[in-house]
TORLUM-713611 format. One record per residue: y, z, x of N, C-alpha, C, O, CB in turn; residue in one letter. Coordinates in steps of 0.02 Angstrom, whole numbers, plus 50000, padded with zeros to 5 digits. Each point is the difference from the previous one (the first is absolute). Glycine has a CB too. Layout:
N
YZXYZXYZXYZXYZXa/...
END
This chain:
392
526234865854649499704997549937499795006049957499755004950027499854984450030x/500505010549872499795005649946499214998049994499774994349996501505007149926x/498375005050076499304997349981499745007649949500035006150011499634984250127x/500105005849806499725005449972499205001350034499594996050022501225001249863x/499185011250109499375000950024499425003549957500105006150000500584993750101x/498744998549862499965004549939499405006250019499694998350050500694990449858x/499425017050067499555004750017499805001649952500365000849951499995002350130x/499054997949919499405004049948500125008050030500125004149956498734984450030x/501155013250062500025006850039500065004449951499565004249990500944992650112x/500025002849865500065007449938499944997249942500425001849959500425005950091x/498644986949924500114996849944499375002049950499914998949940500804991450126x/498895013149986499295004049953499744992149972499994998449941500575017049999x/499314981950097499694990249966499455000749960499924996249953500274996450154x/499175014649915499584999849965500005000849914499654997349958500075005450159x/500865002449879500485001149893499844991449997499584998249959502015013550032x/498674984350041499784991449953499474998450006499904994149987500965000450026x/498635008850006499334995549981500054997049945500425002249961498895004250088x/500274987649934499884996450044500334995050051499704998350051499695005049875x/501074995150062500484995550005500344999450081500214995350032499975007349832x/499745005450152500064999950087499395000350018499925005850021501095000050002x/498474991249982499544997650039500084996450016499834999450059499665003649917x/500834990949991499954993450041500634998349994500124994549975498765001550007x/501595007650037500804999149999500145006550031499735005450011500534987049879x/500485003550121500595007850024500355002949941499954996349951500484998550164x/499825009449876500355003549935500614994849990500214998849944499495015450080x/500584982650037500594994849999499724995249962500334998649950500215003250159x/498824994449899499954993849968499655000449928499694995449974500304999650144x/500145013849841499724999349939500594995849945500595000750016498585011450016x/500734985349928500534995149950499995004549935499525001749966500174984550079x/501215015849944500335001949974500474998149970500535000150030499075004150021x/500404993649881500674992649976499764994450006499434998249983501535006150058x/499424992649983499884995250023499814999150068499524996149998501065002249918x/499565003350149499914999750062499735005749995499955003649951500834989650099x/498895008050051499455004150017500665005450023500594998350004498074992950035x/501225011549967500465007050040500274996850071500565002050015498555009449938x/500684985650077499974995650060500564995449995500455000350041498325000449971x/501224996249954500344993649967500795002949990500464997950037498334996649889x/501315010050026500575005449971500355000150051500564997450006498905010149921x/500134996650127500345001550052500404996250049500535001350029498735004849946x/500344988750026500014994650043500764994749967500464998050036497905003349993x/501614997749918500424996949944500675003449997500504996450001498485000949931x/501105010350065500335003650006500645001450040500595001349986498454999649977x/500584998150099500275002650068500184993050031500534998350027498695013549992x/500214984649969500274992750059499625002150063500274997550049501154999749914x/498075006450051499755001250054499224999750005499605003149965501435002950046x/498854989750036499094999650020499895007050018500325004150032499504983350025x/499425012649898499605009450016499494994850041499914994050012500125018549855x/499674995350146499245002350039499795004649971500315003149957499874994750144x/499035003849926499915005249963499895003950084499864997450054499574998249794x/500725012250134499715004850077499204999449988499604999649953501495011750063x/498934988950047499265000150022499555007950001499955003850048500514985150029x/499305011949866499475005549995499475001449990499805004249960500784997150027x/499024993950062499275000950051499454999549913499385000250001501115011650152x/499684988049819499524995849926499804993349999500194995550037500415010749897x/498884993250008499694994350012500324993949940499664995449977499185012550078x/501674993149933500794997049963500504996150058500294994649996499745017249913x/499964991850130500564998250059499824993350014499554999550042500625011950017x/500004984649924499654994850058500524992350021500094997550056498515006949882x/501674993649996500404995350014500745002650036500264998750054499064995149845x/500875010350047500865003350028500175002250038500534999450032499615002449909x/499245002750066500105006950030500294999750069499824995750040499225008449894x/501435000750082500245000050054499985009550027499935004949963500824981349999x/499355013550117500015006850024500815001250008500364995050003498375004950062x/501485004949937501075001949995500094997650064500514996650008499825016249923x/499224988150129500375000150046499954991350024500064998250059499775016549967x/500114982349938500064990450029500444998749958500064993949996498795000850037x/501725009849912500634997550005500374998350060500025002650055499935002949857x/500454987550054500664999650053500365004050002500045004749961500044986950033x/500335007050065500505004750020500614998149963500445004149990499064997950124x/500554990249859500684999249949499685002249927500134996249954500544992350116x/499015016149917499564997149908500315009950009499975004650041498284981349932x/502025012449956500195006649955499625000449937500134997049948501035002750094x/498325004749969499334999449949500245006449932500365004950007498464991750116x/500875001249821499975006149946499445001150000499724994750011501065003549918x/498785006550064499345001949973500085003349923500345004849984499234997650147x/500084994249835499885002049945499385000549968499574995750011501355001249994x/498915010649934499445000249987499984994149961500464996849973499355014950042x/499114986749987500064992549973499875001349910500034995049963499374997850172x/500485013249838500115000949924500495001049975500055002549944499215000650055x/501344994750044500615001549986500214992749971499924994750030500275015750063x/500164990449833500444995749981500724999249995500375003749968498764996449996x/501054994750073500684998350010500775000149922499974996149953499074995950157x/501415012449897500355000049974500734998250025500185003750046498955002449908x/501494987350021500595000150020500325006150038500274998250052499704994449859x/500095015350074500205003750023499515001750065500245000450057500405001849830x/498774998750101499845001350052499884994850065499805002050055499895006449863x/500444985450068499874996550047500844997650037500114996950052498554999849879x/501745005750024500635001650042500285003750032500514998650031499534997649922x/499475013150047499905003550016499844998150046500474998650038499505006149892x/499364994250095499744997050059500444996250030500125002950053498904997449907x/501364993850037500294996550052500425003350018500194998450056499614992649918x/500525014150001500405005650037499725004550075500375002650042500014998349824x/498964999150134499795004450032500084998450076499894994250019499425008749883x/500915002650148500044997650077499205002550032499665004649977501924997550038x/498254993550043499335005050031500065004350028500425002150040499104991749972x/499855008749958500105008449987499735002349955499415001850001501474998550031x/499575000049912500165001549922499344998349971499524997750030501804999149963x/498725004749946499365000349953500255002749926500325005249996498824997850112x/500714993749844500265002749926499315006249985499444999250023501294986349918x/499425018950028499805004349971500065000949907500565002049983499675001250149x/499304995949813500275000549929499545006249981499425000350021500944986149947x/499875017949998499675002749960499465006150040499475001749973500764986349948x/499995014750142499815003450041499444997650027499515003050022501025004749931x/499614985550044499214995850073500375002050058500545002750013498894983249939x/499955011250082500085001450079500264992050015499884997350055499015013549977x/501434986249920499954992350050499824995549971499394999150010500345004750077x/500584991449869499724995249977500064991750022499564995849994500545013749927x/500614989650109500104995350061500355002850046500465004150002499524986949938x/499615005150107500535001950075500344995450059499734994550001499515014549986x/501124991650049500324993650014500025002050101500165005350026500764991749818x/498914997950182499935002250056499834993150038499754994949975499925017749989x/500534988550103499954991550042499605005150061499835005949996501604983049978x/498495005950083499475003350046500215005350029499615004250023499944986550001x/501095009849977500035008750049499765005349962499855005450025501234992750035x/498875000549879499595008749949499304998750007499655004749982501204997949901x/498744990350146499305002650021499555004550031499964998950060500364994249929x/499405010849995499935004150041499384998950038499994999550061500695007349872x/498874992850032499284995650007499824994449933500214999149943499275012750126x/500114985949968499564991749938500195002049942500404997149964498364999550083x/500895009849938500265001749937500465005449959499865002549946499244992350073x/501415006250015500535004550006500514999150007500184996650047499295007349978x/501124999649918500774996850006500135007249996499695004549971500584982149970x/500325013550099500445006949996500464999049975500354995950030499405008550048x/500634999049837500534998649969500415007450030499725002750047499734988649837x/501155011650093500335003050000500325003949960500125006050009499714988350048x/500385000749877500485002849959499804994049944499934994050009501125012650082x/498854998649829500014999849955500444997749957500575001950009498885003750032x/500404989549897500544998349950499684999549930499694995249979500994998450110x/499455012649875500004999349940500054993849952500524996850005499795012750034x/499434989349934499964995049938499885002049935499425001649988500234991950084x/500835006949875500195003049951499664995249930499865001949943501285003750136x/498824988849947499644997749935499444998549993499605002150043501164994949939x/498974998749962499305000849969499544996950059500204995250034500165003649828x/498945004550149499594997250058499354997549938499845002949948500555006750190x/499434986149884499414996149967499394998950023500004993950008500755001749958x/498755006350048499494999150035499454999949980499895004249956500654998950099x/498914992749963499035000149952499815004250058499984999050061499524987049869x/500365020150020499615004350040499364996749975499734996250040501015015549974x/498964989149924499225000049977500114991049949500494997049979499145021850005x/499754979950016500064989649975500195002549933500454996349979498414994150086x/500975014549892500414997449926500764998849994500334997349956498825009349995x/501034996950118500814999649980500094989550013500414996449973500175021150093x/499054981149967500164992849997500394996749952500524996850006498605003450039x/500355002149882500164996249954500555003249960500354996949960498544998250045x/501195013850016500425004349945500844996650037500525000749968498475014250002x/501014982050092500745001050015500054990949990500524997850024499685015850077x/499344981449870500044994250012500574997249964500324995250022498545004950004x/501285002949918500704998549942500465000050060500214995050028499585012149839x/500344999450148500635002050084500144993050028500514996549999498885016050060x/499774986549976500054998350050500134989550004500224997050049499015017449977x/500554982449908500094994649945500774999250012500294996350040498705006949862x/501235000450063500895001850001500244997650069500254994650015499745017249910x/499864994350118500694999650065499344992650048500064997750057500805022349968x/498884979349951499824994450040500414990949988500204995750039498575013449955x/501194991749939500394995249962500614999350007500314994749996499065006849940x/500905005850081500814999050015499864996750062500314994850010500385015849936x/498834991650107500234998550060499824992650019500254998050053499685014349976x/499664983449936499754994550019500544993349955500194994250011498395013050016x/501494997649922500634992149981500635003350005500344998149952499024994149947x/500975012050137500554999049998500384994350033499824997250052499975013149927x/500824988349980500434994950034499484993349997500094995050035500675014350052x/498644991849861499584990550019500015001749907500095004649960498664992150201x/501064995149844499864997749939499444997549970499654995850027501235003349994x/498985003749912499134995349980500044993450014500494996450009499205009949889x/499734992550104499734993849966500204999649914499905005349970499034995450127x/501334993749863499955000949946499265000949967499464998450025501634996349987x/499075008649918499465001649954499904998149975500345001549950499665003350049x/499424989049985499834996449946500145000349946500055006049985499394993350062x/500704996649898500295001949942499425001249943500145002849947500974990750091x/498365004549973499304999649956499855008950014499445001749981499954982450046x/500915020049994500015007150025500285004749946500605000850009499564995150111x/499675006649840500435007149976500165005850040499655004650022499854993049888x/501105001050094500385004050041500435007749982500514999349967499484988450069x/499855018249983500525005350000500315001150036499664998350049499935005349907x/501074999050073500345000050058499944997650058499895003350051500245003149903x/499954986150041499774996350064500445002550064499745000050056499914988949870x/500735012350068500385002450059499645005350042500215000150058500804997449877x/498525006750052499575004050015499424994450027499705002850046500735007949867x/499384984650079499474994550012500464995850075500534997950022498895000149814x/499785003550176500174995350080499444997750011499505003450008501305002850056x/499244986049936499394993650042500264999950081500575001050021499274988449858x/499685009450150500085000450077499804993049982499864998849941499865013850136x/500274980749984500104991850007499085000249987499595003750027501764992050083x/498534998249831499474998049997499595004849927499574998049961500584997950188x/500135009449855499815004449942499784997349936500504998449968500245008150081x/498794992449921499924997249932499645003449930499425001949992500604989050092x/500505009249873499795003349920500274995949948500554997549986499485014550049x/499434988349944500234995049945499795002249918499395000750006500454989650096x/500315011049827499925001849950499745008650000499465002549986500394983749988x/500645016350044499625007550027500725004849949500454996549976498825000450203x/500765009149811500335003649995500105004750082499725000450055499954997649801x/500905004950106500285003350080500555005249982500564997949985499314990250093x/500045015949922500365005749956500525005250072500025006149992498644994649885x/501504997950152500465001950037500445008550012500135003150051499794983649916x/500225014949953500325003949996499865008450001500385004649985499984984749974x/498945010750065499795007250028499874998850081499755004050040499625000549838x/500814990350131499944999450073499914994850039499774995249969499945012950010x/500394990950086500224992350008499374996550006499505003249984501624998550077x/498794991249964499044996050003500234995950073500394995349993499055000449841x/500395005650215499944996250034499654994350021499635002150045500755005849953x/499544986549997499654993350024499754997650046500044994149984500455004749968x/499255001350099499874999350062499944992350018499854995549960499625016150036x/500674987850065499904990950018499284998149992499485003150012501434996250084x/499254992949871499404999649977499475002349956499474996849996500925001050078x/499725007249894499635003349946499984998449929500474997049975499735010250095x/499284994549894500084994349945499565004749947499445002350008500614983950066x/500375014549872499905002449934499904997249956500434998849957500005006550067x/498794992449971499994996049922499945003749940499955005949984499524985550067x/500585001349915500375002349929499475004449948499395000850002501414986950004x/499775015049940499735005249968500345006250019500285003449957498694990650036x/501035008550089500095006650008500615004149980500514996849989498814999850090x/500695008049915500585006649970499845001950056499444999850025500645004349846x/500464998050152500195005250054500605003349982500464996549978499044997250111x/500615014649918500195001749991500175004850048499615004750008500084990049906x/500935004950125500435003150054500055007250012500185003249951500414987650027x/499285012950084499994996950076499304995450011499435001949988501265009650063x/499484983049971499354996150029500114995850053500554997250005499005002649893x/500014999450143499994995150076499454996550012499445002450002501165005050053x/499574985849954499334995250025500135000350049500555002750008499154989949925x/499995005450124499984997550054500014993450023499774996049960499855012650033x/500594989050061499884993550036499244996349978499505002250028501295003350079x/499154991449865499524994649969499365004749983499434999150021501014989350054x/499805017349878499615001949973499974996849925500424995749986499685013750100x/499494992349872499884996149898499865005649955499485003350005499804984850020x/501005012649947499885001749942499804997249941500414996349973500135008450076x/498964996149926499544993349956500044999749937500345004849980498864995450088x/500674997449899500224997249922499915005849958499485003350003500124984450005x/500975013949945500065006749970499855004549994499625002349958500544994050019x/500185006850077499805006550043500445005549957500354998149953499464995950182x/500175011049879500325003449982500375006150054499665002550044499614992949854x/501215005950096500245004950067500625003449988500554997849983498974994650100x/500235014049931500615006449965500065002550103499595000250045499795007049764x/501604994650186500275001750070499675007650002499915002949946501374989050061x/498545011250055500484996750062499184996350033499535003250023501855008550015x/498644983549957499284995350033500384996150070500585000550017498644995649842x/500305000450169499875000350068499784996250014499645001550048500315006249962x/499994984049973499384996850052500134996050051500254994549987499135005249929x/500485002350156500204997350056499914994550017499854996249953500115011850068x/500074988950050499734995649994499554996949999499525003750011501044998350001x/499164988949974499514998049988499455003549978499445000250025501034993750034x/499835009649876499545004249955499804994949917500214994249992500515019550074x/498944989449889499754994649933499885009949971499665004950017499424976750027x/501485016449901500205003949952499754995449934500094994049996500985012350078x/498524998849863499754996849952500075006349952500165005250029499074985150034x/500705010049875499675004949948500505005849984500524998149975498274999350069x/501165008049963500665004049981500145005350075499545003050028500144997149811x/501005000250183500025005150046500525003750001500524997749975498894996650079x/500605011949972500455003549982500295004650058499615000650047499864998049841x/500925003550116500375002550057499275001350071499635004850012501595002549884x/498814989050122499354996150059500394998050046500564997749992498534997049939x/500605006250121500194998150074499564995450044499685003350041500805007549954x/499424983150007499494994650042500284999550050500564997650002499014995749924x/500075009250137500484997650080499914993349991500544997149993499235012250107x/499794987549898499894993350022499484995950032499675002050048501225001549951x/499054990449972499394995450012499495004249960499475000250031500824994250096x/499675010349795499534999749973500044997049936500454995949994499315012350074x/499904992749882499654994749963499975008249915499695005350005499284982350141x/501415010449797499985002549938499714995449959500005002049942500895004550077x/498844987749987500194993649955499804999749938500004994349976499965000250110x/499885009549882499574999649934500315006249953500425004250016498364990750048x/500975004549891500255006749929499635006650028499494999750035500454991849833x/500295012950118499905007150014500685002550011500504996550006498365002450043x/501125007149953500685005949996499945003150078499605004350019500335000549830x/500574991950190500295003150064500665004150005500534997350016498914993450022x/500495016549947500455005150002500155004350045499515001150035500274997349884x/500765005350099500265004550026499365000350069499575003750023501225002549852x/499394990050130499344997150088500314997850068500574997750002498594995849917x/500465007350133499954996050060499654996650017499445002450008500935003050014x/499714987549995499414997950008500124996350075500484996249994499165003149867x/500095000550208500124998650050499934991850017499994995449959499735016950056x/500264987650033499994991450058498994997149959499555003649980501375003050216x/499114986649807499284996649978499625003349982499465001050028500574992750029x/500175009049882499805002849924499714997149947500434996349978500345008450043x/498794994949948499824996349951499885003649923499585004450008499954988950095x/500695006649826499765002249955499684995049954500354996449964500405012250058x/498564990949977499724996849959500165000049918500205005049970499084996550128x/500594992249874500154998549927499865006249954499445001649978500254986150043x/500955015849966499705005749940500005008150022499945005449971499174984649990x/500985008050093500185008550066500675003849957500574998149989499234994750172x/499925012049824500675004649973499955007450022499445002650005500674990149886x/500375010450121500235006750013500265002449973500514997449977499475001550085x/499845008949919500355003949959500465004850050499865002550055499174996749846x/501585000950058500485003450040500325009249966500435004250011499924980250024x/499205014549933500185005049938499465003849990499444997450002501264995449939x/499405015150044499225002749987500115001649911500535001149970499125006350178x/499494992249819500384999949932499965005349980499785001349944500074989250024x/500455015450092500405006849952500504999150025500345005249997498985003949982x/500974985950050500555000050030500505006250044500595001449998499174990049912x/499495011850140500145003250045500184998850066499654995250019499845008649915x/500974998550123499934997650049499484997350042499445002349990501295003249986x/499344989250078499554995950026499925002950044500525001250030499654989949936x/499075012450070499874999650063499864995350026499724995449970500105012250019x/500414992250117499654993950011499835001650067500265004650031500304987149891x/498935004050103499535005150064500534996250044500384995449986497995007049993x/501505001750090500614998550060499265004750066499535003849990502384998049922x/498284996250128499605001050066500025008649982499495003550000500954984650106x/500035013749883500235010050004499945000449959500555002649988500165001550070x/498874995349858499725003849949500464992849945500254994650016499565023350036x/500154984849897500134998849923500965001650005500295005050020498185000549914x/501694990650050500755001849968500384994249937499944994149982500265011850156x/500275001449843500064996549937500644993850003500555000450026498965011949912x/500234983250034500534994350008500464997249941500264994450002498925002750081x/500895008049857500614998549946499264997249965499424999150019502184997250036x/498855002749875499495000249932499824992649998499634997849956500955012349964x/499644986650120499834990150013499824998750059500415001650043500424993849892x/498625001950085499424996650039499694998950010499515003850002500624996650009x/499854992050010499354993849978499574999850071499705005050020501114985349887x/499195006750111499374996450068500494998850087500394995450011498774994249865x/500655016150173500324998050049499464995350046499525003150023501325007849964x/499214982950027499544995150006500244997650089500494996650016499364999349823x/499555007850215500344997050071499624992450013499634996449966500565017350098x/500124985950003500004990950000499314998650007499635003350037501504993750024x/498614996049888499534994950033499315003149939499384999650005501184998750167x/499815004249782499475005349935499844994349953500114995150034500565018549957x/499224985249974499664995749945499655005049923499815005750012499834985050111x/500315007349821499655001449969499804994649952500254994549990500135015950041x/499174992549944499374995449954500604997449933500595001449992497915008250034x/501084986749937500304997749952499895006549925499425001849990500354983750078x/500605016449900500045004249951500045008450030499995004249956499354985549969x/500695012350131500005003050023500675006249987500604999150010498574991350047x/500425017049913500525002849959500435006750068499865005650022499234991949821x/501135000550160500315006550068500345006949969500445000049957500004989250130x/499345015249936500175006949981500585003450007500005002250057499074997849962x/501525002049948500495001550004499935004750065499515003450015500784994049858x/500485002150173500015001250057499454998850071499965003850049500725002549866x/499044989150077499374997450035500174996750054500334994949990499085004149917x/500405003050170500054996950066499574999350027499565004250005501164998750007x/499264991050017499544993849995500194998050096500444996450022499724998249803x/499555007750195500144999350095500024991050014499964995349960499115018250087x/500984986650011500054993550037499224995249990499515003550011501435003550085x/498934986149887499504996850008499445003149953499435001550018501004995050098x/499895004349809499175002549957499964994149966500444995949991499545017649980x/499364986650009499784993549967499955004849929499505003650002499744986950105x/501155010349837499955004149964499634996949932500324995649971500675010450095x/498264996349899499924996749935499305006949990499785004150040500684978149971x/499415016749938499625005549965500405001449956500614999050002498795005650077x/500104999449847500115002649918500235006850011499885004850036499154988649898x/501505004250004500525005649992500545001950034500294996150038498945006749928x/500915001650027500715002050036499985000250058499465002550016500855003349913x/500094992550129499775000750074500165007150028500345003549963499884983850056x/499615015250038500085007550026500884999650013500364995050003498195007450069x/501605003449934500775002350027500114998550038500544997250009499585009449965x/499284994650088499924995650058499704996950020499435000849979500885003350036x/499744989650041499634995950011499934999350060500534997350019499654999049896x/499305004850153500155000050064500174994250052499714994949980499695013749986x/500864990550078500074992250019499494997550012499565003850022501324996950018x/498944991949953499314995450015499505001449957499414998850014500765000850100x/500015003049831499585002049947499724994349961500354995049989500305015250006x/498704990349984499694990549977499605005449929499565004450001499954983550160x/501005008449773500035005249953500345003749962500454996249982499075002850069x/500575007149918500575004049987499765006549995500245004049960500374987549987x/498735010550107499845007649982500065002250086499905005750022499114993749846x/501174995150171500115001750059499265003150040500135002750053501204999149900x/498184998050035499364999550006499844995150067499935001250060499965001249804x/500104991450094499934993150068500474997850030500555000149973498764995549980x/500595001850110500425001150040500074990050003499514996350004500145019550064x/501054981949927500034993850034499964998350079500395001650045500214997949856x/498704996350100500044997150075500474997750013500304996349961498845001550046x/501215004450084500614996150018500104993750014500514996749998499625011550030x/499064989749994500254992050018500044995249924500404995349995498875005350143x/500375000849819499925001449929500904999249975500364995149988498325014650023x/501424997749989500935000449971500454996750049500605001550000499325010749945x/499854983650096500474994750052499874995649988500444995750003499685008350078x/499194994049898499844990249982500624999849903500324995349974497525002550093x/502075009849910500344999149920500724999050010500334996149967498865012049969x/501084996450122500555000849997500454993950026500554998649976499065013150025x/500074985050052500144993850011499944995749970500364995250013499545007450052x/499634996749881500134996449920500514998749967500164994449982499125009850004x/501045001350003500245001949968500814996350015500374996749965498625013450022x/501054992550082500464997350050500224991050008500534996950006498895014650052x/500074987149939499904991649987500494998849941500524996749999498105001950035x/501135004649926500324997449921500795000249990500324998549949498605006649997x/501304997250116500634997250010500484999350051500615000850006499175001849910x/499734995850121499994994350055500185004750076500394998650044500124989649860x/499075017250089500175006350053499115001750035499454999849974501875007349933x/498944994650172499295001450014499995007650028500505001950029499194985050000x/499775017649963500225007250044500055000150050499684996050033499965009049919x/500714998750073500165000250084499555005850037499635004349976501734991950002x/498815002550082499785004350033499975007849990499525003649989500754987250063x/500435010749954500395006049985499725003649935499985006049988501064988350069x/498795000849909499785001649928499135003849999499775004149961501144983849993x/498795008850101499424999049999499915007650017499665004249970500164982450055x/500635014150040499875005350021500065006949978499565004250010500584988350050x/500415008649909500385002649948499335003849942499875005949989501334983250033x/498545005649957499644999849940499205003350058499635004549979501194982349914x/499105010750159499375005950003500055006650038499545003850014499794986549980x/501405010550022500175007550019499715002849932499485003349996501734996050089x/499254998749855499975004249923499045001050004499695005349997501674986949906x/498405001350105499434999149960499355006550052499525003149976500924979849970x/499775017050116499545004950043500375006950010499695003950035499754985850033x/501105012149911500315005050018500215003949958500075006050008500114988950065x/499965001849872500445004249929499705002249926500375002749959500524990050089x/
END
């Protein structure tokens, strides 16, 4: 059996704060699907993730050496995004072997149980160049800088050879052929402008009327977009997400909440998220100098556009103005005057990072929150969330 196997090991996870705290670099969402998904979609093959003794590991995770003896595994890094060439590259590979691009040491490797060496150890042999383009999120702004990319080859890969749903005719339409409804999908009196890039529909998802969208764009599986919205590509909202007000090349993993007017730009915003009525971010500085943006290893510069990198289960107040390039950790209850800080620490109750949110406190909210659409936290979650909250 083929099994993908994925690794953080050389993936430096901490460059994505926030977003790898409470994820693997595989399950950050890129396009339309998570990196996970791509892969998975791609290849035709169930992953795992390797097991590396973190407090992440917990559902997937597996050790090398409880492969079968019939399973011909790839390991791949998990910030790695999947490309046609390179994933044909890969099925070429015998165990052993390992592709090499751009003078890495290794970016997949292919190996069944005789290259185990120990739990966590494969012995390759021999090297194979790979000559074309490698794609990878090292640091979270690229999320949103490669989301046009990543919009694109996702779209090819999910409708080829299928057909929409038809498009309502109460719809203004630009290059519908670029437009795809997944079954159940509903828009009705909307514009849809197609021709800078394609819009994907998700099952069940529903665009009321009024909205302009304007291509690359992706809903998700019974996510909404609410009455005349406004939305410039490459945007992002995953699933069972509520898109409202104006947004702009933005990335929503999913299950959070935009629903109201304010300006969501050149952003990330993670898993049970909330932006209160009137929440806006500036993505722009007004000398229109490059953006710094804080990262665990100092300040770096992230291109002359970026808005709010927002990790999971964050909230903010209603009118609440966010500071160009501003990161906002896991579980803040974010509200206070004026502009919010650059940074924001996780469990923060506030926006000066001062008070600290109680955990049983940010577990009775977060499970609130959770309710509201029809989800409860888990265990895994629980636990997860007070490694961060006593340790990080």
């Amino acid at each position: 059996m083929n099994k993908l196997i994925f690794t953080e090991e050389f993936c430096q996870p901490e460059n994505l704060y926030p977003f790898t705290l409470t994820r693997k670099c595989q399950d950050i969402r890129v396009g339309i699907l998570t990196i996970r998904e791509k892969w998975e979609k791609m290849t035709g093959f169930v992953s795992v993730d390797k097991n590396e003794d973190d407090y992440k590991g917990l559902d997937r995770a597996i050790n090398l050496d409880t492969i079968g003896k019939a399973d011909t595994c790839f390991m791949v890094h998990g910030n790695l995004l999947p490309t046609v060439a390179l994933v044909k590259k890969m099925k070429r590979l015998k165990p052993g072997e390992f592709i090499i691009a751009d003078g890495s040491s290794g970016i997949v490797f292919c190996f069944t149980h005789q290259q185990i060496k120990e739990k966590h150890q494969v012995r390759v042999t021999k090297s194979v160049e790979f000559e074309g383009e490698v794609k990878e999120i090292k640091y979270p702004w690229q999320i949103f800088q490669l989301n046009d990319w990543a919009i694109r080859e996702d779209f090819a890969l999910l409708t080829r050879k299928r057909r929409s749903q038809a498009i309502p005719k109460s719809n203004k339409v630009t290059n519908p052929k670029n437009i795809f409804l997944e079954k159940g999908a509903r828009v009705e009196h909307c514009i849809l402008n197609a021709t800078t890039g394609p819009i994907y529909i998700g099952k069940n998802a529903e665009i009321m009327e009024g909205s302009v969208i304007r291509g690359p764009f992706s809903i998700g599986e019974n996510s909404v977009l609410k009455l005349g919205s406004k939305v410039y590509g490459a945007t992002t909202l995953g699933p069972y997400c509520v898109g409202g007000g104006e947004i702009k090349n933005a990335v929503m993993f999913g299950y959070s909440n935009k629903a109201h007017d304010g300006y969501l730009g050149d952003s990330v915003i993670g898993e049970w998220c909330n932006l209160g009525a009137g929440t806006t971010n500036s993505n722009l500085k007004n000398n229109a100098g490059d953006v710094r943006v804080w990262t665990p290893g100092g300040q770096l510069n992230a291109g002359m556009k970026c808005g709010v990198l927002m990790g999971d289960y964050s909230r903010t107040a209603i009118n609440t103005s966010i500071n160009t390039g501003t990161v906002i950790s896991v579980s803040c209850n974010v509200f206070g005057n004026g502009l919010t800080p650059k940074y924001i620490p996780a469990f923060s109750w506030g926006s000066e990072g001062v008070n600290r949110y109680a955990f049983e406190k940010a577990l009775i909210d977060i499970e609130g929150w959770k309710k509201l659409k029809g989800h409860a936290i888990s265990d895994n979650e629980k636990s997860m969330l007070k490694y961060i909250f006593e340790k990080l």
